[in-house]
ROPA-969926 format. One record per residue (C-alpha): residue in three letters; x, y, z. Coordinates in steps of 0.05 Angstrom, whole numbers. Layout:
BEGIN
<drendo = Ala	X = X	Y = Y	Z = Z>
...
END
This chain:
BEGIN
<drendo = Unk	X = 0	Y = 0	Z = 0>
<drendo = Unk	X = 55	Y = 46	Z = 26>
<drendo = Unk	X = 96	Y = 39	Z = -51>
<drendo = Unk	X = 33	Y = 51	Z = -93>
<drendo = Unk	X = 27	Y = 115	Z = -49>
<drendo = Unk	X = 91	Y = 131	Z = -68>
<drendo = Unk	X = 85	Y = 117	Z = -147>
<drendo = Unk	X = 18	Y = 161	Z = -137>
<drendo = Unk	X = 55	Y = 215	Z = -101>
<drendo = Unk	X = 111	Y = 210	Z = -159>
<drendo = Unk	X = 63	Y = 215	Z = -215>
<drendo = Unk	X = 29	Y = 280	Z = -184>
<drendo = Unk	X = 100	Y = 316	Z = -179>
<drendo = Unk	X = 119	Y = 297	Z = -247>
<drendo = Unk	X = 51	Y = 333	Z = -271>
<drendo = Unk	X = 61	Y = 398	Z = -233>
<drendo = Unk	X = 143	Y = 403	Z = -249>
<drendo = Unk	X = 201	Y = 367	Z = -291>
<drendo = Unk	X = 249	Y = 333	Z = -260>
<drendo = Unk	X = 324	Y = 339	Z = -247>
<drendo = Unk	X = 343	Y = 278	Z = -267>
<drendo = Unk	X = 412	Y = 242	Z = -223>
<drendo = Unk	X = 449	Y = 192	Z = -268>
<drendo = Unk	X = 508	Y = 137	Z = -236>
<drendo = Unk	X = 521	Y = 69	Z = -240>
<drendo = Unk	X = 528	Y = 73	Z = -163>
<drendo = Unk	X = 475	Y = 83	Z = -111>
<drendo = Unk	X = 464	Y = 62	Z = -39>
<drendo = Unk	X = 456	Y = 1	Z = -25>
<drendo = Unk	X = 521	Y = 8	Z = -65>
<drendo = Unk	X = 567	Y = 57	Z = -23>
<drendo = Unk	X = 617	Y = 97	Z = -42>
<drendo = Unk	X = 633	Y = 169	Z = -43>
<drendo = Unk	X = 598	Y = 184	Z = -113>
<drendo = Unk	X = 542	Y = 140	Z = -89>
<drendo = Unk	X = 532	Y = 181	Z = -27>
<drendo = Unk	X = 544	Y = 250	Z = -63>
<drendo = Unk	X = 484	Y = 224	Z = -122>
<drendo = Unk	X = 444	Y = 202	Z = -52>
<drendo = Unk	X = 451	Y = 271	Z = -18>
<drendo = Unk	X = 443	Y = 308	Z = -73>
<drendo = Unk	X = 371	Y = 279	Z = -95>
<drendo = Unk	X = 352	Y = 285	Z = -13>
<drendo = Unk	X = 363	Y = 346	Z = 3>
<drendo = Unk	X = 336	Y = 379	Z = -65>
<drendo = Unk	X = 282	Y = 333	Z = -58>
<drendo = Unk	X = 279	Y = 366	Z = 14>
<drendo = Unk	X = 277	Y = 441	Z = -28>
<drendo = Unk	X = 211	Y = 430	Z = -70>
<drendo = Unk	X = 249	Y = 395	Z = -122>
<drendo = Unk	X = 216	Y = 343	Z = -170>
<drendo = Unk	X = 275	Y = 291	Z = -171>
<drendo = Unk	X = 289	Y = 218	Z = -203>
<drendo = Unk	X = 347	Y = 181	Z = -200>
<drendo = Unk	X = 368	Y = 136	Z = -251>
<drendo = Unk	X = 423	Y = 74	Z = -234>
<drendo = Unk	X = 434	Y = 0	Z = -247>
<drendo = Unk	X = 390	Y = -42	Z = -205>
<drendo = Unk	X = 426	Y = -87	Z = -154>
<drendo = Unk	X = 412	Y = -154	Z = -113>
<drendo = Unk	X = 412	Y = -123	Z = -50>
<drendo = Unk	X = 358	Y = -94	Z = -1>
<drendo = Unk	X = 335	Y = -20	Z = -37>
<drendo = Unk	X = 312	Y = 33	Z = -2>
<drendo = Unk	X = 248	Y = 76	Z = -2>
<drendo = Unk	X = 259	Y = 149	Z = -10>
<drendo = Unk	X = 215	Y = 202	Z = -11>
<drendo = Unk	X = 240	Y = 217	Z = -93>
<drendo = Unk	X = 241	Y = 174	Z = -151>
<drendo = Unk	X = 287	Y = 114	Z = -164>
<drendo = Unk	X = 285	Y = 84	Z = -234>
<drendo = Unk	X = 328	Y = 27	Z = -234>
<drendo = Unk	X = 350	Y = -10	Z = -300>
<drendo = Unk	X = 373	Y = -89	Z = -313>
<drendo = Unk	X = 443	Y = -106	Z = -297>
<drendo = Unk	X = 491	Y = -154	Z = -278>
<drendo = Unk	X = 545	Y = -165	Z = -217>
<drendo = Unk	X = 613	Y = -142	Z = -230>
<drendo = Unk	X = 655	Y = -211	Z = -197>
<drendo = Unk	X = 717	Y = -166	Z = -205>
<drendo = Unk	X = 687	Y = -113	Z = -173>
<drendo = Unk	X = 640	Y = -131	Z = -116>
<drendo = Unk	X = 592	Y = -95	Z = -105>
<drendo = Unk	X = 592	Y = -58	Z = -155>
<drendo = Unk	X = 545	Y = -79	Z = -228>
<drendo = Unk	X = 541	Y = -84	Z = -304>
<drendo = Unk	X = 491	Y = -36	Z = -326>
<drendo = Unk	X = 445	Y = -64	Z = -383>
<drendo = Unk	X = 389	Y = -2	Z = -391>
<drendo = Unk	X = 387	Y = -23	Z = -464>
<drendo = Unk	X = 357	Y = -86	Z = -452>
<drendo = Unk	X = 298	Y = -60	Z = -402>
<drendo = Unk	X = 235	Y = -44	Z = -433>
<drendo = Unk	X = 197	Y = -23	Z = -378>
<drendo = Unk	X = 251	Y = 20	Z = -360>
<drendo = Unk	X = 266	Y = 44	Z = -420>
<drendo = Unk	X = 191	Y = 65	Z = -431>
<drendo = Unk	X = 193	Y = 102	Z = -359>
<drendo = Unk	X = 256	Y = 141	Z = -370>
<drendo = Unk	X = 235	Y = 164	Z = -444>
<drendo = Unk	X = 168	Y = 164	Z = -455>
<drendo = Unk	X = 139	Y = 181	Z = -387>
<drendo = Unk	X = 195	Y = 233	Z = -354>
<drendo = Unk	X = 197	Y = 301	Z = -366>
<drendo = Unk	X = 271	Y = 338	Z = -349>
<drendo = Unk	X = 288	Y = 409	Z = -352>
<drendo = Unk	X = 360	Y = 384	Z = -328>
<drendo = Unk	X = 404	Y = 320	Z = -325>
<drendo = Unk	X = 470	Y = 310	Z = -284>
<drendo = Unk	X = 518	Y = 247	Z = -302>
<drendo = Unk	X = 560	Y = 228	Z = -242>
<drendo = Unk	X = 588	Y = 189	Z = -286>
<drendo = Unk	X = 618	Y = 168	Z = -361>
<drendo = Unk	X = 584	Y = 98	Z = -366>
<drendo = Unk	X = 511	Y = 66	Z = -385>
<drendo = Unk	X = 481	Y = 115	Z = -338>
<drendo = Unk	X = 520	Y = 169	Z = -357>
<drendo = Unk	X = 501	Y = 157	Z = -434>
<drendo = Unk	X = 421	Y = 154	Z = -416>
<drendo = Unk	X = 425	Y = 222	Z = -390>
<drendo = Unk	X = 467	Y = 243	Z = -451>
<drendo = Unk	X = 409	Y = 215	Z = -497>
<drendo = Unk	X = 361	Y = 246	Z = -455>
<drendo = Unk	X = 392	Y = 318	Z = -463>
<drendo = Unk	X = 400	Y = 312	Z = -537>
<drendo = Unk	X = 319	Y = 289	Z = -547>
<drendo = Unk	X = 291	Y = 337	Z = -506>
<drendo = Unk	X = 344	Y = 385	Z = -511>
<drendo = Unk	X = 354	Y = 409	Z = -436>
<drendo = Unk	X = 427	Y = 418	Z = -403>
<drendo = Unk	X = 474	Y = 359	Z = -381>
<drendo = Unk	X = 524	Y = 376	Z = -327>
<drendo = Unk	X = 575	Y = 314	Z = -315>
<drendo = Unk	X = 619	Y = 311	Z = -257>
<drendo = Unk	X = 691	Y = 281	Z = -274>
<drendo = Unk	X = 697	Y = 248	Z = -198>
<drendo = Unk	X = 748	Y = 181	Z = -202>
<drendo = Unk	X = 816	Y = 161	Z = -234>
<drendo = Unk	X = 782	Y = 109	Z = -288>
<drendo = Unk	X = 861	Y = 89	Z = -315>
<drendo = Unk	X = 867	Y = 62	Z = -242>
<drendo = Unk	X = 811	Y = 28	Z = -250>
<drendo = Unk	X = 816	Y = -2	Z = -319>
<drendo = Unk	X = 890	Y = -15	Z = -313>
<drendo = Unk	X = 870	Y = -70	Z = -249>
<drendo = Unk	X = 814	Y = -99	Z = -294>
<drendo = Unk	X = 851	Y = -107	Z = -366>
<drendo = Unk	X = 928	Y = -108	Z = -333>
<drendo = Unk	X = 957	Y = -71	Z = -376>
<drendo = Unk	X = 969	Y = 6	Z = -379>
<drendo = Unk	X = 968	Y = 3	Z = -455>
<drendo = Unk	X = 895	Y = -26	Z = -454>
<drendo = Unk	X = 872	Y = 25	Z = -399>
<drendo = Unk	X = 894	Y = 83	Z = -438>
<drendo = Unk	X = 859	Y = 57	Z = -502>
<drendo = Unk	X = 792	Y = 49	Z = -462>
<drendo = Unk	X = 804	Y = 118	Z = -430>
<drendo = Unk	X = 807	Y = 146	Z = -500>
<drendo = Unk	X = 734	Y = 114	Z = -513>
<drendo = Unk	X = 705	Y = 139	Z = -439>
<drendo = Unk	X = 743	Y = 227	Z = -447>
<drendo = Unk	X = 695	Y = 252	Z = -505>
<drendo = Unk	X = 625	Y = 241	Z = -459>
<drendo = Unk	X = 650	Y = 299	Z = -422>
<drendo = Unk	X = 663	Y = 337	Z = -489>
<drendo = Unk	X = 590	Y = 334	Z = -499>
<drendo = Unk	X = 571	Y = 364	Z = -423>
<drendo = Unk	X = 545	Y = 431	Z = -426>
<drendo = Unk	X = 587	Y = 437	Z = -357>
<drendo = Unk	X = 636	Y = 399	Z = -337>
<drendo = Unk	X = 641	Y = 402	Z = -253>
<drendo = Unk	X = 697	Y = 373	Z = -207>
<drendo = Unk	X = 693	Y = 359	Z = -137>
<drendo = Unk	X = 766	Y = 394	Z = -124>
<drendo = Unk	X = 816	Y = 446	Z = -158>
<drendo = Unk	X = 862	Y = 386	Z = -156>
<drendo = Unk	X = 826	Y = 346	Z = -194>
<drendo = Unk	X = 843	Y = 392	Z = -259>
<drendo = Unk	X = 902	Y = 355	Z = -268>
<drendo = Unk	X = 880	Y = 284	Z = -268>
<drendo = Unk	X = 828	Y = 313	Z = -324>
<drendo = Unk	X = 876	Y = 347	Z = -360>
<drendo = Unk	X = 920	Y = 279	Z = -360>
<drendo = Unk	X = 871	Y = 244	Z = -388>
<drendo = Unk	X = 858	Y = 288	Z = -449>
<drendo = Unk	X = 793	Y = 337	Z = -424>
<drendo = Unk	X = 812	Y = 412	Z = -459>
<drendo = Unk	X = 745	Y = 449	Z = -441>
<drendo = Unk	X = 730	Y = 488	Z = -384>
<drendo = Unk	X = 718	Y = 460	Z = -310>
<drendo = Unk	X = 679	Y = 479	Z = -247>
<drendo = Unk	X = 698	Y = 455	Z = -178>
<drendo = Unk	X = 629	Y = 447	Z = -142>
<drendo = Unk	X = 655	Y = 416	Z = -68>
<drendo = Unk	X = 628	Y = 354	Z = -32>
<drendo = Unk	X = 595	Y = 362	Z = 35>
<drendo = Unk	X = 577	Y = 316	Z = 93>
<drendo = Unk	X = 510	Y = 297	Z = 125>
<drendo = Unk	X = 543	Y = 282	Z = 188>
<drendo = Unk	X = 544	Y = 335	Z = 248>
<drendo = Unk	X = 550	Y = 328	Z = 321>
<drendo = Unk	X = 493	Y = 356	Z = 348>
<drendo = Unk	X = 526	Y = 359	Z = 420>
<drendo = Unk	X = 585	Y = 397	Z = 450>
<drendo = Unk	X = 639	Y = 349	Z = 410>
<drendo = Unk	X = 682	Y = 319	Z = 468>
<drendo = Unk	X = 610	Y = 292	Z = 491>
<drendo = Unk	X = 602	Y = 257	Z = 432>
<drendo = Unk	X = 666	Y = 227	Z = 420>
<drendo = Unk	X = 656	Y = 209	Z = 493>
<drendo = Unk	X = 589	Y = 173	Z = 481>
<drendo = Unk	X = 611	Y = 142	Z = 416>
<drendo = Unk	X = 664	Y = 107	Z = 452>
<drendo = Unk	X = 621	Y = 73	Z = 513>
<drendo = Unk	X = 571	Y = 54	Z = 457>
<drendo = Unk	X = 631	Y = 20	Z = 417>
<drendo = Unk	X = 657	Y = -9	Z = 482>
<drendo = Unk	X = 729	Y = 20	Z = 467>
<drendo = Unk	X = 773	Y = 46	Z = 536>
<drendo = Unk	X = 794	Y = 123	Z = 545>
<drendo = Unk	X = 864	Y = 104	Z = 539>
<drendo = Unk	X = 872	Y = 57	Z = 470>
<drendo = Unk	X = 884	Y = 95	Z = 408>
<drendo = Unk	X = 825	Y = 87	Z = 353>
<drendo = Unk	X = 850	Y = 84	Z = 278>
<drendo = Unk	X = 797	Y = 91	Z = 226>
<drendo = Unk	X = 796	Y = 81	Z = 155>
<drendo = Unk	X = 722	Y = 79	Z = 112>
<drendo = Unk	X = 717	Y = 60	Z = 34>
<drendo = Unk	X = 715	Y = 6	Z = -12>
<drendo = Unk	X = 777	Y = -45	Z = 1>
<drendo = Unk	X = 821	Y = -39	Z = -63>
<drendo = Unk	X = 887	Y = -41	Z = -61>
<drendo = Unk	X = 881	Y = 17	Z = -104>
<drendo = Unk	X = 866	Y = 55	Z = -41>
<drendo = Unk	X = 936	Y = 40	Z = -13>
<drendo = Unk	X = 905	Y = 8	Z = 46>
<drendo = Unk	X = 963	Y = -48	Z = 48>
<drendo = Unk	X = 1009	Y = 4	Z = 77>
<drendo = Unk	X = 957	Y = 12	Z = 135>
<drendo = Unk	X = 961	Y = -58	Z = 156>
<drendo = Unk	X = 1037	Y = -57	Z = 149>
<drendo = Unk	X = 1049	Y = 12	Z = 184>
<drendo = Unk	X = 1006	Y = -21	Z = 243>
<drendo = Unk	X = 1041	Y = -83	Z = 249>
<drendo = Unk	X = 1099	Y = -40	Z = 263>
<drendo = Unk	X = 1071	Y = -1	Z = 322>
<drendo = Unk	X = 1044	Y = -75	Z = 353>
<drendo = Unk	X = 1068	Y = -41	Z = 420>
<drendo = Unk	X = 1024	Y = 11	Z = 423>
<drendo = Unk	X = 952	Y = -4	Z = 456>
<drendo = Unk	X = 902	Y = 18	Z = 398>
<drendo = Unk	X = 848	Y = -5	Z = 362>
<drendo = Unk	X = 841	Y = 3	Z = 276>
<drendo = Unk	X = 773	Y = -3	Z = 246>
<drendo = Unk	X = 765	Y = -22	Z = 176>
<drendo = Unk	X = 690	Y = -2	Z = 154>
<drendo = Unk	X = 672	Y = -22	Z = 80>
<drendo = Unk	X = 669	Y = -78	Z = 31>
<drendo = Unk	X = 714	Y = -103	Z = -31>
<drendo = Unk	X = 741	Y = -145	Z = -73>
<drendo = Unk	X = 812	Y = -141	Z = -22>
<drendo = Unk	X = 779	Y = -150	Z = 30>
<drendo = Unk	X = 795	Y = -223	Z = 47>
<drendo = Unk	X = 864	Y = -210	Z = 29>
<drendo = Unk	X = 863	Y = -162	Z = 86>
<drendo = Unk	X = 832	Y = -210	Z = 132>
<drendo = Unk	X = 891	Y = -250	Z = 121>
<drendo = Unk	X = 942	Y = -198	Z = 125>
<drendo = Unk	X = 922	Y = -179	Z = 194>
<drendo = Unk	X = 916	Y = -259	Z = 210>
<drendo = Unk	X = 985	Y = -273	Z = 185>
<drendo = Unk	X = 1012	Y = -211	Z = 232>
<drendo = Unk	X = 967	Y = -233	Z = 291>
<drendo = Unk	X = 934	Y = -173	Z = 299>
<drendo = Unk	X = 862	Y = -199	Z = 300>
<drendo = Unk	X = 854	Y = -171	Z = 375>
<drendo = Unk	X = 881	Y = -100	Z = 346>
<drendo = Unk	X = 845	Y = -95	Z = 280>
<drendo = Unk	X = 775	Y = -100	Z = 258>
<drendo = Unk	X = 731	Y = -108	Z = 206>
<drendo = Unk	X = 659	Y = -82	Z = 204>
<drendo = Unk	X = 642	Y = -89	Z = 130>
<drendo = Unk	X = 599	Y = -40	Z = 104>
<drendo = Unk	X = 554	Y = 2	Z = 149>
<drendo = Unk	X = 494	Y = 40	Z = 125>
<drendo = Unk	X = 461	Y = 67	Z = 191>
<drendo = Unk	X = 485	Y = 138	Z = 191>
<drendo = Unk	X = 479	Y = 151	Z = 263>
<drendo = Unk	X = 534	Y = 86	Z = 274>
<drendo = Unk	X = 579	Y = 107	Z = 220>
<drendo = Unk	X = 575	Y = 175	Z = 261>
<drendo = Unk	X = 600	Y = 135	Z = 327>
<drendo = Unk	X = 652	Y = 119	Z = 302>
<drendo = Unk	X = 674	Y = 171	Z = 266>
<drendo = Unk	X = 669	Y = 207	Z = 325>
<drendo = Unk	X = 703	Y = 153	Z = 363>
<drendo = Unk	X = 763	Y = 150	Z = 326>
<drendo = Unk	X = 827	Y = 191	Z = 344>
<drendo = Unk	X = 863	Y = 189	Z = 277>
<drendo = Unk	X = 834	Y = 171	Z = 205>
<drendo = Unk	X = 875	Y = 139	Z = 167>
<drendo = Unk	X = 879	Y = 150	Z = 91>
<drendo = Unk	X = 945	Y = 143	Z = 57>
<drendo = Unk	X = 906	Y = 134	Z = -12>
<drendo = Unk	X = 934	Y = 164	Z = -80>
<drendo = Unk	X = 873	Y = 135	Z = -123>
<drendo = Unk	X = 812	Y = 191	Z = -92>
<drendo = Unk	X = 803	Y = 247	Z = -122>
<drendo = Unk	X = 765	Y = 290	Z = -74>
<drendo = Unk	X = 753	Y = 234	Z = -18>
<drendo = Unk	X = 682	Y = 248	Z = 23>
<drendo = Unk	X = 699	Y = 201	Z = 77>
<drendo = Unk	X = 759	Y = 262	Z = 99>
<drendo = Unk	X = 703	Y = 309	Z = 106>
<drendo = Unk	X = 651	Y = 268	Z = 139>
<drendo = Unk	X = 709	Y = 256	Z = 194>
<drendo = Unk	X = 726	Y = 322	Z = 192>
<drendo = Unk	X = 655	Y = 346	Z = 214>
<drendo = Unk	X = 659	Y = 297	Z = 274>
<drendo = Unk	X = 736	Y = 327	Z = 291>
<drendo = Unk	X = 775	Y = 269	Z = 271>
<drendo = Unk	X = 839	Y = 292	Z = 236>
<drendo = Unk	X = 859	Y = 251	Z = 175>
<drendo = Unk	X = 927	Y = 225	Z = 157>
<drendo = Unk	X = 939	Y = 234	Z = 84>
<drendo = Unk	X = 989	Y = 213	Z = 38>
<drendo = Unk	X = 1034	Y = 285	Z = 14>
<drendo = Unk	X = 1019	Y = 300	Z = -60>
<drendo = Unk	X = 959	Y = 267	Z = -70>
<drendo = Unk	X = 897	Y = 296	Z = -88>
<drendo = Unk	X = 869	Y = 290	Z = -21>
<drendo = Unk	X = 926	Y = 330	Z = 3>
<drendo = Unk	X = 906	Y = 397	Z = -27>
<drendo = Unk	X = 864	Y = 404	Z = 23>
<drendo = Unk	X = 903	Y = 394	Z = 91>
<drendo = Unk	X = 962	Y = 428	Z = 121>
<drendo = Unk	X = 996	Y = 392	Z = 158>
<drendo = Unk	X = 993	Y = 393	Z = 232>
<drendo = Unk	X = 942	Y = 452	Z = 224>
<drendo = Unk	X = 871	Y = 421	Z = 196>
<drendo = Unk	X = 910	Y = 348	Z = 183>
<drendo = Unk	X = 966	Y = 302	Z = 184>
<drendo = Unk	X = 1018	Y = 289	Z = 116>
<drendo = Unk	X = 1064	Y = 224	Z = 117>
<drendo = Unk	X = 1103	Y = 203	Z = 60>
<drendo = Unk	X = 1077	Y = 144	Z = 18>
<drendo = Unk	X = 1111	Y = 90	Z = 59>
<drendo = Unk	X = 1092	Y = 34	Z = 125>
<drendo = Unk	X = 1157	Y = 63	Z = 152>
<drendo = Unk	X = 1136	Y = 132	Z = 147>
<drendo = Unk	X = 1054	Y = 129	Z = 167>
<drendo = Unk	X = 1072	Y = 92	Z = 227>
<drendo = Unk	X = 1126	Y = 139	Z = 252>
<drendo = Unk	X = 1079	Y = 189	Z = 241>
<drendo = Unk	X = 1022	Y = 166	Z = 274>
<drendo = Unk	X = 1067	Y = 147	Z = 334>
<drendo = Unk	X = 1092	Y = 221	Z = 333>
<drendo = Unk	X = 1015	Y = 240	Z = 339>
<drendo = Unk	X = 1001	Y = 185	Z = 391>
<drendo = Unk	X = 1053	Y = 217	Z = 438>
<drendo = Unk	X = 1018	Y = 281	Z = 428>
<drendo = Unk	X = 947	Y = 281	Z = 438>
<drendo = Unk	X = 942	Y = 349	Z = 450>
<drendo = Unk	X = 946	Y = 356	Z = 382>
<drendo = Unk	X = 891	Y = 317	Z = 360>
<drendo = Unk	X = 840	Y = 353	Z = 391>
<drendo = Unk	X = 866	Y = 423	Z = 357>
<drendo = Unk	X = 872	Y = 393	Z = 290>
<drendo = Unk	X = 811	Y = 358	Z = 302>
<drendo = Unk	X = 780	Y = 431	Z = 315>
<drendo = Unk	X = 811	Y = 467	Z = 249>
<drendo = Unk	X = 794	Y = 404	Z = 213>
<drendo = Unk	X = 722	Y = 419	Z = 223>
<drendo = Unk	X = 717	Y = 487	Z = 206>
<drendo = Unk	X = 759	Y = 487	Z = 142>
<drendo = Unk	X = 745	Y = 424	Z = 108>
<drendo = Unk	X = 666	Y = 400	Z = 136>
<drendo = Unk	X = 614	Y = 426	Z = 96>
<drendo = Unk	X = 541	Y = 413	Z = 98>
<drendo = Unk	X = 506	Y = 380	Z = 43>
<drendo = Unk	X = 450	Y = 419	Z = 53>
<drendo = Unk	X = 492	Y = 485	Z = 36>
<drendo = Unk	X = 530	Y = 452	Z = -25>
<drendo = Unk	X = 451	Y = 419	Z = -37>
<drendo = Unk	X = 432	Y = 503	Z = -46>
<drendo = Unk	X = 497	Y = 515	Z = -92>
<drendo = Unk	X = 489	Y = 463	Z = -135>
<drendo = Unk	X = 409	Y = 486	Z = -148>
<drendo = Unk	X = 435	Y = 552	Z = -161>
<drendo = Unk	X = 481	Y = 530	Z = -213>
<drendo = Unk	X = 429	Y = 493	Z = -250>
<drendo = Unk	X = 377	Y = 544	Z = -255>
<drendo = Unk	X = 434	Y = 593	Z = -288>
<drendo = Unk	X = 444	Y = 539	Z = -336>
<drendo = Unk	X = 371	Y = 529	Z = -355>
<drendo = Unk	X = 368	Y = 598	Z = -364>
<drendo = Unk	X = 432	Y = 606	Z = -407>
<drendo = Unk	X = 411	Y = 552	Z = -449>
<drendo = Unk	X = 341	Y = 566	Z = -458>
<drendo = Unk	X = 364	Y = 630	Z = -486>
<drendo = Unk	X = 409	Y = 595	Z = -539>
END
């Protein structure tokens, strides 16, 4: 009763305003940081009177109602790349009929290059309303693990660069990010449109991280290590396991939260070191409120990674004053200074755990880090939610007037 309400409710919106229309091939109960930036951006302009529907491969798992539209197209697991999925749109009628013949846009936003990247491209050219992309992950990385060779990745890449060509903006999610662009052959003009967080403390913050520990069951005196994001060695999360093993004498606790195709390799990494009582693994967590705990529990997050772009899992800890260790010169970097709003180490096991001891020793220092890393890198997604609205209507209006 309760999902024909909603179809009802969907069907009245669509007849008093056209939709903006989110395209990815990854949505919750996929996570990941493009998933969650698609996800908060359809909430909270849903939340502002917006008419939106967001189109993405369907998956296996549970799905979850929201109070906007969901179309979901056929598709197939990825075994290379759990949990991520084939997307098929081609091949589904029904949804095929839904996205074309029964939604109206005045705007479409690709999140990314692939099958539903191309439906909002197809969209834009038939009924000839703006497409904004956003250029958010290294895809080389990416294809290099899957074909194995650099040569085939950069032939593929050559394929994936001219979508964006075809954007009437191209957006990404960090100045930084301009350069991995450029790399990869993109010569038009870019916007850098910031990600935000949804996560806030909503207490004075030493409560919370206070709370967050008695409800994890973790003592006042053991270091907590965090890291949160798909487990792929592109992440560089090998050197976390390593750098740990090296600091065995410490009293901490690590927490690995996420899901991937590494992750039994890690599992066995940390078995082989016998570290089981020092390091654990959650998998992936969807309740907000105890991804917030522990967050908010942790001392240090830990993300040496090279791959990100413009990482949202260093901003979500940011809003709950948890400092981030970062690898120096990545992308991730631009946005920390170190010992100021964040912590640098150089890309090595040797180096993160020295400087994570150095830290340890001082945990003065975390708590003023912690401090500047919430006021210069946390941002709302309800603030970037009103940006991102504004941007769109200039470009309706610009190319209405064309």
């Amino acid at each position: 009763m309760e999902k024909k309400k909603r179809k009802q409710e969907f069907r009245k919106r669509d007849k008093l305003s056209k939709a903006i229309g989110l395209f990815n091939d990854s949505y919750p109960p996929v996570m990941d940081g493009v998933a969650m930036t698609t996800y908060n951006y359809a909430y909270w302009m849903s939340k502002k009177g917006e008419n939106i529907k967001v189109i993405t491969p369907k998956t296996s798992t549970q799905v979850f109602d929201e109070d906007f539209e969901v179309l979901r197209y056929a598709s197939l697991p990825l075994f290379s790349r759990k949990p991520y999925r084939f997307g098929m749109p081609y091949v589904d009628i029904q949804f095929l009929n839904k996205l074309f013949f029964k939604s109206k846009f005045k705007l479409v936003h690709a999140h990314c290059p692939f099958s539903s990247g191309y439906m909002a491209l197809y969209i834009s050219r038939i009924q000839k309303i703006p497409l904004v992309a956003t250029f958010h992950s290294k895809y080389r990385d990416d294809f290099e693990r899957a074909m194995k060779s650099r040569k085939a990745a950069t032939a593929i890449l050559k394929t994936v660069m001219p979508f964006f060509d075809w954007a009437d903006e191209v957006w990404i999610p960090q100045a930084s990010v301009e350069d991995t662009i450029r790399e990869y052959g993109y010569k038009g003009k870019v916007e850098v449109v910031n990600n935000g967080t949804d996560l806030t403390p909503d207490e004075p913050i030493e409560k919370v991280k206070s709370a967050a520990r008695e409800k994890l069951g973790i003592s006042k005196t053991d270091m907590v290590f965090l890291f949160v994001g798909q487990h792929i060695w592109e992440k560089n999360i090998a050197i976390i396991i390593q750098a740990l093993d090296l600091l065995r004498d410490m009293s901490y606790r690590m927490y690995f939260v996420g899901t991937g195709y590494a992750a039994e390799e890690m599992r066995q990494m940390v078995k082989a070191r016998n570290l089981e009582y020092k390091i654990f693994f959650t998998g992936s967590v969807y309740d907000r409120e105890q991804l917030k705990n522990l967050y908010a529990a942790a001392d240090l997050f830990l993300f040496p990674s090279i791959y990100d772009n413009a990482p949202l899992v260093v901003r979500e800890a940011a809003a709950l004053h948890t400092p981030s260790v970062v690898t120096a010169g990545s992308s991730t970097s631009e946005i920390i200074t170190d010992n100021v709003n964040g912590f640098l180490t150089e890309n090595s096991p040797e180096a993160l755990a020295e400087k994570i001891r150095s830290i340890s020793e001082n945990k003065e220092i975390i708590s003023i880090v912690g401090e500047n890393a919430s006021k210069t890198i946390a941002r709302s997604w309800e603030s970037i939610a009103e940006e991102v609205l504004d941007r769109y209507n200039h470009l309706i209006a610009r190319k209405s007037q064309k």
